[in-house]
N, C-alpha and C positions, 0 to 999 in steps of 0.2 A: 484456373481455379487453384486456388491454396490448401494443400490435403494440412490439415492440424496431426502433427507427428504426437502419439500419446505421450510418449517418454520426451518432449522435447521438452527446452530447459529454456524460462525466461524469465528475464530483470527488469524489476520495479524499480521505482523510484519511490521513497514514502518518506512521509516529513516525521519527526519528531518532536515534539512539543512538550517542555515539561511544564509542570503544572504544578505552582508551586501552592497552592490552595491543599490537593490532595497528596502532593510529593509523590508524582508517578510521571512517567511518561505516555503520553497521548501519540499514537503515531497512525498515520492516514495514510490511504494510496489514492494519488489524487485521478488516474487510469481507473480506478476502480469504484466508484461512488458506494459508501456505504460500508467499503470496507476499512474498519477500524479494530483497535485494541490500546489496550496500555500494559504496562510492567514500572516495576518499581525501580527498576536501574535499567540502565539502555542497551545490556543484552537482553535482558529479559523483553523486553519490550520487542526487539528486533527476531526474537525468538517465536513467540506471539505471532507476530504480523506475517510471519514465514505461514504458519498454521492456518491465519487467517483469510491470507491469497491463494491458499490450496484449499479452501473448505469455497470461499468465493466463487474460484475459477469451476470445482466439480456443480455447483448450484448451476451456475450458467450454464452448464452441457447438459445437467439435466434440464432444465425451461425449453431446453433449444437456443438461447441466446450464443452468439461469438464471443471468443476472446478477443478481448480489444487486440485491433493491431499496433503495433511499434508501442513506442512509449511519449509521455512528456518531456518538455525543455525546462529545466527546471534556470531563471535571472535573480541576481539578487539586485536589487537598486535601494539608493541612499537616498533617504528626507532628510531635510530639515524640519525637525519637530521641535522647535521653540517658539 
């Protein structure tokens, strides 16, 4: 059994997406469904989503859900879109 160390320290993976419609950044954790933000420049933005995956991760411990383990592989692959 895996004891969850309180003070332990772990890294996401989260996409950023700007948006040029509202001129912000959209940024997602793909480990974390639901958890999102945006900022208007891409500290802000990564600043945000910091907030967001520690307000995320305490929800979960309160329901009683787990923190997801490990994390995602994040590929990039090329289309041809003409």
């Amino acid at each position: 059994m895996v004891r969850e160390d309180i003070n332990m320290t772990r890294k996401f993976k989260v996409i950023l997406d700007w948006d040029e419609e509202y001129q912000v950044y959209a940024v997602t954790v793909p480990l974390l469904p639901g958890c999102v933000t945006q900022g208007k420049n891409r500290e802000e933005a990564l600043q945000r989503i910091e907030e967001a995956i520690v307000g995320h991760i305490k929800a979960l411990k309160i329901i009683g859900e787990p923190v997801p383990p490990g994390d995602i592989e994040i590929a990039e692959v090329q289309v041809n879109v003409s």
